[in-house]
C-alpha positions in Angstrom: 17.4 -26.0 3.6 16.8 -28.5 0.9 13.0 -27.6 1.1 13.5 -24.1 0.7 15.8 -24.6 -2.3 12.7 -26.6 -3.7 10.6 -23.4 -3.0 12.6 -21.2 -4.3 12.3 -23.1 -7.8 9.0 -22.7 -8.2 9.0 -19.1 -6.7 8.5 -16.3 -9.6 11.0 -14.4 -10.6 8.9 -10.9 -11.0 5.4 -9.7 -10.1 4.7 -10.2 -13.1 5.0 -14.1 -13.1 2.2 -14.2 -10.4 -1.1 -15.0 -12.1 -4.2 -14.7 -10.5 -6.6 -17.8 -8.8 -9.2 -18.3 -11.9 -11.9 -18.9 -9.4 -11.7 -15.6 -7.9 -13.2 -12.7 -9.3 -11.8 -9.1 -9.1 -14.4 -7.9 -5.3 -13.2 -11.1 -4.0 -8.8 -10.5 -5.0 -9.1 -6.4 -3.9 -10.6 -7.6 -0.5 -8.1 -10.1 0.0 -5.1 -8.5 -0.4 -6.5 -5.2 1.3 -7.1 -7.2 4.4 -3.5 -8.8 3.7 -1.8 -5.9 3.5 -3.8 -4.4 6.4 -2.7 -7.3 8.9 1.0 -7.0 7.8 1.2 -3.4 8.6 -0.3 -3.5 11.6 1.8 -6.7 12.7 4.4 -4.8 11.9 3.7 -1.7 13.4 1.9 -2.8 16.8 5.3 -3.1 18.8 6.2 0.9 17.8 5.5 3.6 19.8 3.5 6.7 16.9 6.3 8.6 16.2 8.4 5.0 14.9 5.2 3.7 13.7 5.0 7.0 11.4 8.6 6.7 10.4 8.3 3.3 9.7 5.2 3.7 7.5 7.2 6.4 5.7 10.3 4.7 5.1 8.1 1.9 3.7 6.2 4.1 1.6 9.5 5.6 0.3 10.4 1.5 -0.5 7.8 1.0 -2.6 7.4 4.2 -4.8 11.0 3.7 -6.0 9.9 0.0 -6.5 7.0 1.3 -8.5 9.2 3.8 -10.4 11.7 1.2 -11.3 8.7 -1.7 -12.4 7.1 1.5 -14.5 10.2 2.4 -16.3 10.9 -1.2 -17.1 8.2 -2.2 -18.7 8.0 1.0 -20.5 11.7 0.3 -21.7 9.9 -3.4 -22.5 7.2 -2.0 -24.6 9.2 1.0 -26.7 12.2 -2.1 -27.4 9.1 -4.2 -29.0 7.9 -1.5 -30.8 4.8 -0.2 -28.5 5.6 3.5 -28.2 2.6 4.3 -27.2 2.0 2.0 -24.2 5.5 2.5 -23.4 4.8 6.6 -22.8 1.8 5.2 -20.5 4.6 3.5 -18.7 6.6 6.3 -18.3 4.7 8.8 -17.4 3.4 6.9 -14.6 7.3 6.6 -13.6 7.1 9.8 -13.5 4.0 10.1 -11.6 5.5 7.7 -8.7 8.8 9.9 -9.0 6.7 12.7 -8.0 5.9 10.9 -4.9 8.7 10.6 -3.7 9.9 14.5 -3.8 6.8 14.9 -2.2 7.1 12.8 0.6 10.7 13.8 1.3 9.4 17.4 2.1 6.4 15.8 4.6 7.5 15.2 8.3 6.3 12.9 11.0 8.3 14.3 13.6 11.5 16.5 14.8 13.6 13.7 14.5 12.7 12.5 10.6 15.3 11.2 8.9 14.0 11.3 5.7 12.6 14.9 5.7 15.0 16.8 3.2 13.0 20.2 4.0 13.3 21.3 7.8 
């Protein structure tokens, strides 16, 4: 316990505490966390039969555009407090954007039995 209390220390507190490995250049970071990304979804899916898989993939798509949403409209709340309206509506409209995603995706299906399909 002790050494994860010593982790969680050092651990940032947002994305945007992380800062990049100087050595590596911008081909190098996209194919590593592609192939990162890649390996955790399939991990995670490879137990499921397609129809859960789908869901799954869904639900977690539906996690992370209201992640993006709420990251977006911060920092755009950020940038108009300091003064940067203009960066700010950047921000915002790409809130937007993401929240358009997500009324999208609640009229898609992946099945009969799809929870989060608000259209039948």
């Amino acid at each position: 316990m002790s050494d994860l209390e010593a982790l969680l220390q050092n651990a940032p507190q947002d994305i945007t505490d992380i800062q990049p490995e100087a050595s590596e250049d911008a081909d190098e970071r996209e194919d590593r966390l592609t192939r990162l990304a890649a390996r955790t979804l399939d991990a995670m899916l490879e137990p499921l039969d397609g129809q859960d898989a789908a869901q799954v993939e869904k639900v977690i798509l539906h996690l992370i555009t209201q992640k993006m949403v709420e990251w977006h409209s911060r920092v755009g709340h950020r940038l108009a407090e300091d003064g940067d309206t203009r960066s700010a509506m950047g921000w915002h409209r790409d809130a937007g954007k993401f929240q358009s995603i997500l009324n999208i995706r609640d009229t898609v299906t992946v099945g009969p039995e799809d929870f989060t399909c608000t259209v039948q």
